[in-house]
C-alpha positions as CSV (number, residue, x, y, z in Angstrom):
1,X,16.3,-25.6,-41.9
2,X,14.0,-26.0,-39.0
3,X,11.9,-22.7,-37.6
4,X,11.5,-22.6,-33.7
5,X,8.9,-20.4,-31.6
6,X,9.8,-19.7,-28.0
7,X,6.5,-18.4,-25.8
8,X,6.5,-17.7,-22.3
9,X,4.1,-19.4,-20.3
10,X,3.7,-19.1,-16.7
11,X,2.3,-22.3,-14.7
12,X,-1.2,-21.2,-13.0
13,X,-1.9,-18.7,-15.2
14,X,-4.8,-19.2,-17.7
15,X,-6.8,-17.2,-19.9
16,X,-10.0,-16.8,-17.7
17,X,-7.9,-15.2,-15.2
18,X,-8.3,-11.3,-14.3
19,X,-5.9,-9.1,-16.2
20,X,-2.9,-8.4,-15.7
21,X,-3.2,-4.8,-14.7
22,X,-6.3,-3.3,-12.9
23,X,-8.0,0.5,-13.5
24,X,-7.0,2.9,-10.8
25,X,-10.5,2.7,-9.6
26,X,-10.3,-1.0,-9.1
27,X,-7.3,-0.5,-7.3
28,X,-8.4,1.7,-4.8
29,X,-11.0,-1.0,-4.1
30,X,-8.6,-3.8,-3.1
31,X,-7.6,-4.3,0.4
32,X,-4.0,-5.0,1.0
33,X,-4.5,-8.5,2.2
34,X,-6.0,-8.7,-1.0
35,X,-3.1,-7.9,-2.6
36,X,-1.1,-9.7,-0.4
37,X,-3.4,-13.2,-1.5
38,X,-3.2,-12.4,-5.0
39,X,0.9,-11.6,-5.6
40,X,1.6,-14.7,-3.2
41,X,-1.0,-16.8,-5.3
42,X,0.6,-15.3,-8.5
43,X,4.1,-16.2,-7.3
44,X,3.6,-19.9,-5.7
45,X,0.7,-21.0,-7.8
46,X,-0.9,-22.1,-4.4
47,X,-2.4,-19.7,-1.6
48,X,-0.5,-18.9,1.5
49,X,-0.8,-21.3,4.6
50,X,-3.1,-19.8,7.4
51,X,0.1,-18.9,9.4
52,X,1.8,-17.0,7.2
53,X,-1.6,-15.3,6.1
54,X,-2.2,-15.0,10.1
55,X,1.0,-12.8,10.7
56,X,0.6,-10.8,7.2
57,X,-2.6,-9.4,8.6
58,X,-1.3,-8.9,12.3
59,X,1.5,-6.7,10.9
60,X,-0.6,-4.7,8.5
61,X,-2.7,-3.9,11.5
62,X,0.2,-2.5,13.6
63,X,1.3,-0.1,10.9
64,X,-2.5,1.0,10.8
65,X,-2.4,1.4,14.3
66,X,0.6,3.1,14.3
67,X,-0.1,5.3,11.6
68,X,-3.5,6.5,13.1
69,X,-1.4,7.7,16.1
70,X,0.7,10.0,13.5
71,X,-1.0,13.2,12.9
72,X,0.8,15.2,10.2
């Protein structure tokens, strides 16, 4: 009879990275692109191209734009 051990391992991830989840104070620190750079990063294993990075940031700063023109 043999034993067998099955582990998840994700490629790119090693143990010097940040952890997994951040403090609510840490999150309010983070800017979106930010977030943006590290789920795309986390995802691909590589960061995005400049393009897609490029149009990320001009749509985040037409919903600022637009929400600054809301007044509730």
């Amino acid at each position: 009879m043999r034993l067998v051990k099955i582990e998840s391992s994700y490629k790119g991830r090693e143990q010097n990275q940040e952890p997994a989840f951040l403090s609510l104070e840490d999150v309010q620190k983070i800017q979106p692109d930010e977030v943006f750079l590290r789920l795309y990063q986390q995802k691909y294993s590589n960061p995005p191209d400049t393009a897609l990075l490029t149009l990320f940031r001009d749509l985040l700063s037409q919903y600022q734009s637009d929400e600054q023109g809301v007044e509730l």
